[in-house]
N, C-alpha and C positions, 0 to 999 in steps of 0.2 A: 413754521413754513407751511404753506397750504398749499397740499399736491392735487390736481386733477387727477378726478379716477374714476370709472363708472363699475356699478356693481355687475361685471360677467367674468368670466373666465379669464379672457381677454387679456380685461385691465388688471386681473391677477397675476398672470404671468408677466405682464408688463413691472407691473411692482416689486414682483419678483428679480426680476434682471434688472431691475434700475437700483434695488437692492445690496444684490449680491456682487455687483460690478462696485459699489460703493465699498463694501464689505471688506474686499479682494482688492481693492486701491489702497486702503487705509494702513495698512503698514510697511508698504510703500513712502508714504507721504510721510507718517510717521518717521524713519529710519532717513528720510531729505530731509527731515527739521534737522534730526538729529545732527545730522553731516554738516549743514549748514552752520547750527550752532556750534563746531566745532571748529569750521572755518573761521568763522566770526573770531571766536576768541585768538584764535592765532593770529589775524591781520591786525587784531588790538595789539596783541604780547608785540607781533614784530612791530607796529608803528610806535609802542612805547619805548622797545629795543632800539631801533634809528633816534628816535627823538633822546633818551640818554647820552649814546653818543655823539649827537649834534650838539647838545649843551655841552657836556665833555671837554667837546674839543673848542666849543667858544668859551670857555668856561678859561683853559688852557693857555689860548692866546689872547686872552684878555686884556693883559699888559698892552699890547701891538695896538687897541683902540685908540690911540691918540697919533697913531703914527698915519692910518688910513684919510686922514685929512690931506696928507701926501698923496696919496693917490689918486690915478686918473682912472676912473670907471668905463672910460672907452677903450682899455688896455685889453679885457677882456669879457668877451661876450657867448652866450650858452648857443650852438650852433643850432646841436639837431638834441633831441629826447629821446634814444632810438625803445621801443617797447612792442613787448609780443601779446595776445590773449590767449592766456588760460583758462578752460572752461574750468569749473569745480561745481559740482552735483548740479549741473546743468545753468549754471549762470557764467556768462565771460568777463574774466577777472583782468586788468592790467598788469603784465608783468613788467618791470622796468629791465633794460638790456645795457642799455647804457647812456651816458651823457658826453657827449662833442662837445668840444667848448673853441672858437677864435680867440686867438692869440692874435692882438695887434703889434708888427716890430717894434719893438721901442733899443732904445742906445741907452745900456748899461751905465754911459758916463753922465746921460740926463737923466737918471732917475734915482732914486735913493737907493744901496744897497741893499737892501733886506727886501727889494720888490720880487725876487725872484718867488724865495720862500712866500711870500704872502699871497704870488699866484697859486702856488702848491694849496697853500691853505685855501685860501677862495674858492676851489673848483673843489676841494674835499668839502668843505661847507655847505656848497652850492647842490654835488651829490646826495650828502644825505640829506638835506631837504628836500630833494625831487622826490629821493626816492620814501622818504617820511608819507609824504604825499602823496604814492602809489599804494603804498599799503593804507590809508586811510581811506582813499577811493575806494581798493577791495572790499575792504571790512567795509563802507558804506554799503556798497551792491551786495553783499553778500545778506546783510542786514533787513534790507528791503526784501528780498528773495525770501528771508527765513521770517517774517512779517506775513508775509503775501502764504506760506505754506505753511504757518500757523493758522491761519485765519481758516484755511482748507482744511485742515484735521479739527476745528473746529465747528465749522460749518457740518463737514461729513458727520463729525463724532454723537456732537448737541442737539445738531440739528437736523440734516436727512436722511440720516439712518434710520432715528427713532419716527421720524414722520412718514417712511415709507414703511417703516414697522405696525407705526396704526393705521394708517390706510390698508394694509395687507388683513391685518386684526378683522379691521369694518366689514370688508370683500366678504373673510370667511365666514365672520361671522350671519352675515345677510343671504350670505349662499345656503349655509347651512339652516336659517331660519326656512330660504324657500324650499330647501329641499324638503322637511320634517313637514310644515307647511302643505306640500306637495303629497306627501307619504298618507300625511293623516287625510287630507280631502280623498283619495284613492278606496281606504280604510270604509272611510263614511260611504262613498260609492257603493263600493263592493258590499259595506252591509244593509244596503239599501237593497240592493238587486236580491241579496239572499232573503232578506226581508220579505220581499214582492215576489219571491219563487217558491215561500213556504206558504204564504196567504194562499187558502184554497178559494177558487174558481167560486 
């Protein structure tokens, strides 16, 4: 990366604070990877936790797959998805709150006996997939987020630290050349003039 910087004071002190502001962020940034990556892995464990028990329980009533051709799918419909956001190391995350479902009336004497239990099931189904799906969401955003603040401590770490570090280096060093520079032309002066005040008349 290639910083603008002119060789005075100035832009020293400039490089200085653009520096030490880097310097004094970085374990910051650092410690929100960290968090994040810890997030992360938990929206994985819980979306692979939901999704267990979703197979589970279709796993369970598996036998009942040939009776669902019975079924009228306008019986029951997902109303509302009610859900809150949670921030986590500064990203907002989907929480799931709950799931509404309509119930259409139907007459126990037109419809097959076992429809009651099979609503129970459908909406228990139908929950842990919502909610399979919110925790995947999380861990997605959480993922992107911990991507984007990798990229920052690597940026920082690889990249503008060390390059505010040698533009800081060049400064000094070019300061210190003019100074020495400076010192010896003074030197040469001064022995010049002593020079020209011992020479007799």
């Amino acid at each position: 990366m290639a910083i603008k910087f002119q060789y005075n004071k100035t832009s020293l002190q400039e490089m200085n604070k653009q520096l030490d502001m880097r310097v004094r962020a970085l374990p910051t940034i650092k410690n929100k990877e960290s968090a994040l990556r810890l997030e992360v892995k938990k929206a994985k464990d819980d979306a692979e936790r939901v999704q267990e028990k979703l197979n589970e329980k279709i796993a369970r009533h598996d036998y009942l797959a040939r009776l669902w051709g019975e079924f009228d799918p306008e019986i029951v419909k997902i109303s509302s998805v009610d859900h809150a956001v949670k921030k986590i190391a500064g990203v907002n995350t989907p929480v799931l709150k709950k799931v509404s479902f309509d119930i259409t009336p139907f007459s126990l004497f037109n419809q097959p006996g076992w429809l009651p239990d099979g609503l129970t099931i459908l909406r228990e189904v139908a929950s842990l997939s919502i909610e399979q799906d919110f925790y995947v969401r999380k861990m997605i955003l959480l993922d992107e987020a911990r991507k984007r603040t990798t990229q920052k401590v690597n940026l920082y770490e690889k990249v503008q630290i060390p390059a505010f570090q040698e533009a800081i280096r060049k400064i000094k060093r070019f300061l210190e050349d003019e100074e020495n520079l400076s010192k010896s032309s003074q030197k040469i002066v001064k022995k010049r003039q002593q020079e020209a005040e011992e020479v007799p008349a």
